[in-house]
Steps between C-alpha positions, in 0.01 A plus 500: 500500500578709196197681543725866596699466222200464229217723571605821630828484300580880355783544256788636680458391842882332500524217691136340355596574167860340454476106471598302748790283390383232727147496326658551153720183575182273581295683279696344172545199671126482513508582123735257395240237767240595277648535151581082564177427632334612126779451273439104642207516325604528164879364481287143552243590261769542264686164511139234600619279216840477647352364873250323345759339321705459851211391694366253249184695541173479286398755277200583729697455784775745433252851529447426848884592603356839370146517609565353893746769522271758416171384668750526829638812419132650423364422829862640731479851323179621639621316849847664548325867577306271808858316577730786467238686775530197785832381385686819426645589145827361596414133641272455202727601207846344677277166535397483179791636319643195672238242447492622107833393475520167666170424310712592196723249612216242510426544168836480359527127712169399372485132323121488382248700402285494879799623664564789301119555492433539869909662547381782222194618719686518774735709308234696367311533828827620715625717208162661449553704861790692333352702269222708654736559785761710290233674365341622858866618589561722205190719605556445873848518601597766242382893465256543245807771328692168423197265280693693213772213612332199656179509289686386151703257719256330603309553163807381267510197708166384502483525129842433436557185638141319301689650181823410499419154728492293098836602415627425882310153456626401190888615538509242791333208390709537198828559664461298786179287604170527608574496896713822467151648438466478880822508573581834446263615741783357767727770557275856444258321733728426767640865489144618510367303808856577671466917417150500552532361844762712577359801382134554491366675813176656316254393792455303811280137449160575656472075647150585640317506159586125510214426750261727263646343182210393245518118404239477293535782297864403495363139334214636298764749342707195445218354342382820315816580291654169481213323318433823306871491435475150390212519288661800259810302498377179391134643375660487106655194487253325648210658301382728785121373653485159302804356773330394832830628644455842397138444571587454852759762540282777380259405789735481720649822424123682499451349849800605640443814366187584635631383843804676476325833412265453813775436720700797358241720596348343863795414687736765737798345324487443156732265327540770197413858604220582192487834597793634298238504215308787672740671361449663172819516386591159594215367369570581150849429526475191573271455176749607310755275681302227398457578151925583537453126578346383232776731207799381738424128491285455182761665315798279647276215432409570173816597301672185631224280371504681168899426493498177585188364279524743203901564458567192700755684757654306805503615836796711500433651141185643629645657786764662257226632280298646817768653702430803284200604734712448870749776324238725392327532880896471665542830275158637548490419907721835592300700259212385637540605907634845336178545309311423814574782675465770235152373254189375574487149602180434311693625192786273577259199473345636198834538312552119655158360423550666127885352443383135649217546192692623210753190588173265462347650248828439299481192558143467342682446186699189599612259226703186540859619449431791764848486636753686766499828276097481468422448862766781581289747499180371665740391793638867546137645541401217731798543726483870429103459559583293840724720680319796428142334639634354794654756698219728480281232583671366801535863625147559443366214700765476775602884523119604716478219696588554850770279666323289709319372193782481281616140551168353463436734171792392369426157529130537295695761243751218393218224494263740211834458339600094502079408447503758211767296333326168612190666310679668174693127510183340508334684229778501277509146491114433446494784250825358337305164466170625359634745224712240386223280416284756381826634262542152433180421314480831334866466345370096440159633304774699312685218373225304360516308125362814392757761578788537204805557729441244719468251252852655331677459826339128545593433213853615486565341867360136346755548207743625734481185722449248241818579335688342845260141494239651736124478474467829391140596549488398871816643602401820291189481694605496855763782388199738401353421832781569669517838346131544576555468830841728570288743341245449736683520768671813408205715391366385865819638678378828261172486677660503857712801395216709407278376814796615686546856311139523566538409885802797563317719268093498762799499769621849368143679563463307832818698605250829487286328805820554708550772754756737466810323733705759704792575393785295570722664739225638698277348725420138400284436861116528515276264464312465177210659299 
């Protein structure tokens, strides 16, 4: 395995510390593998009306494209480390760059709603083994003198590709149809199984783990994060504990949780290697992974919704308005693997954690004709803010761990990530939907008989409307409430900005409980703390 060429690496040793062009080659091919596997994610978020539309889908039908594909994904992540281990790196990625792609297919042929239900989670649930394996091969099959060059790679891409996935989305649904959505998976993922196969030669398959491979924990995982997955994704919408659905799925998820956890830490052979946490560094990166999680997707969630409610944006305006942040962390990405090598990490993520606030606290003063120029700057500190955060934060909590635990650390490290945005989503939403009524009845005690203004404004809208034949006063009415309630809604996007600037601000001092890392183009073995 890669294990020689990671943990006793020393700078200048020749042979160990050029690249292989072989591993470069299906190294980016892995990238591009995963880069498709999460941009998937959010091109279909993007254009739901349009295969909703297609489908002749419900309106409570249509979330499940997106939440089946992520309760699938959720639950392959922590399992690739395991499958990578008995399989070998290159069976497992070849296999499912491969089935990602004819499950793209799927979904592009799908006639109803089921089909692309149950096609989606097995899109998710294939596609979901390509990301944790790029990022074991960055800090196993490379010297630790080259993270300067893989590190923001593999950093640009995992942030990238949520960010720029609206403005992907909405260009093709708009210029061709929905199925291209899945369709232009076809080609990159038939290059990446072919290259892959070809290519990667990481590590041998180890077949006799099969006979000591955990089933149960394998099913109470399942069980664990796909109910718990299922609950934050549907917890809002279905007003959280007062659904017997989510009733049952948090249950679920708390049983298979506790028998997960035993299993984890009884059997010879786990199904997800827990011990990567014993490490201190890892440990706390992967805390701040998840709360990456939660300013990566809340934030692509959140300015889209403002867009499309408050300035009433299509799918491809939206996109237009936030490719601003993908440029900022393309720019930032090279400055970013320089800066690792010569400061501080833990002052990289301060200066990240510090940009990602200022761009949220800017927005704390949001009004309803916020438009591209407004959100310009926010967006440039939050891809500024990204990039700068996330490859300290991936070489923090990959660079110690030794190789034979990489895989299955990589696997937990990108799952803090994906739940932390299934938790920021979550709470968003619920937050969204509280302050709004409590805004709501404060701007509606506000407009009362006694308040001057708003009988002026009543009274000029009744005047207003009477002079074109309509009932005035009840069209003037339902006008003011209409205000009332844009205002609501906006001074409750306000409140999730500042929760957020609050969030990145706690996240700045919990940079302090960090060990120093070693510098970058020195050892990079060892164990933990």
């Amino acid at each position: 395995m890669a294990a020689t060429t990671t943990a006793g690496t020393v700078p200048g040793v020749g042979a160990e510390e050029r690249m292989d062009p072989r591993k470069l080659i299906a190294f980016f091919a892995m990238v591009l593998g995963m880069f498709m596997s999460i941009l998937d994610i959010q091109i279909v978020s993007a254009s739901l009306a349009e295969i909703q539309a297609g489908l002749s889908a419900g309106s409570d039908e249509i979330g499940w494209v997106q939440t089946s594909y992520l309760i699938a994904e959720v639950i392959m992540i922590p399992l690739s480390g395991t499958l990578a281990r008995i399989v070998s790196t290159r069976y497992l990625f070849a296999f499912s760059a491969a089935g990602f792609t004819l499950s793209s297919v799927l979904c592009a042929t799908a006639t109803n709603i089921d089909q692309m239900i149950v096609y989606r989670a097995i899109q998710g649930f294939i596609g979901g083994g390509m990301i944790p394996s790029v990022f074991a091969a960055a800090f196993t099959i490379f010297p630790p003198s080259k993270r300067s060059i893989v590190s923001p790679i593999i950093g640009l891409i995992a942030t990238l590709a949520p960010t720029i996935g609206p403005t992907v989305g909405g260009y093709l649904s708009h210029a061709f149809s929905w199925h291209w959505l899945f369709l232009v998976n076809v080609i990159p993922g038939i290059i990446v199984a072919t290259v892959t196969w070809n290519f990667i030669d990481f590590d041998k398959p180890e077949l006799s783990l099969l006979k000591k491979f955990d089933w149960w924990g394998l099913i109470s995982m399942g069980v664990f994060l796909g109910a718990l997955e299922y609950v934050l994704e549907e917890g809002n919408s279905n007003d959280w504990f007062n659904d017997n659905y989510i009733v049952i799925g948090a249950i679920a998820s708390a049983i298979g949780c506790v028998v997960f956890f035993y299993r984890a830490f009884t059997v010879d052979f786990p199904v997800v290697d827990l011990r990567a946490f014993a490490n201190r560094n890892f440990a706390f990166g992967s805390v701040f992974s998840f709360v990456m999680g939660i300013g990566l997707y809340g934030l692509t969630y959140i300015y889209p919704v403002y867009l499309g409610r408050i300035r009433g944006y299509d799918s491809l305006m939206i996109g237009e308005t936030m490719f601003v942040s993908g440029l900022a962390m393309f720019f930032t990405a090279p400055l970013a693997g320089r800066l690792s090598t010569k400061m501080d990490l833990r002052l990289m993520m301060v200066i990240g954690f510090v940009s990602f606030a200022a761009g949220t606290y800017i927005m704390t003063g949001l009004t309803d004709d916020w438009d591209f120029y407004e959100l310009l700057i926010p967006q440039l500190f939050r891809g500024f803010g990204l990039m700068m955060c996330m490859v300290p934060i991936n070489n923090i909590a990959l660079g110690t761990m030794p190789p034979a635990r990489m895989r299955g650390a990589s696997g937990l490290f990108n799952l803090t990530r994906n739940l932390g945005g299934a938790v920021g989503l979550a709470i968003i939403n619920t937050v969204l939907t509280n302050r709004q009524d409590v805004h709501y009845e404060r701007l509606r005690e506000n407009m009362d008989w006694g308040h001057p203004a708003a009988i002026d404004q009543l009274n000029n809208l009744t005047a207003n409307f009477n002079s074109y034949g309509m009932d005035g006063a009840s069209v003037a009415i339902k006008q003011m409430v209409g205000m009332a309630t844009k205002q609501a809604v906006i001074l409750s996007f306000s409140d999730i900005f500042l929760m957020l600037t609050v969030l990145f601000m706690v996240m700045v001092l919990g940079v302090a409980m960090i060990a120093k890392p070693a510098p970058q183009g020195g050892g990079g073995g060892g164990g933990g703390h």
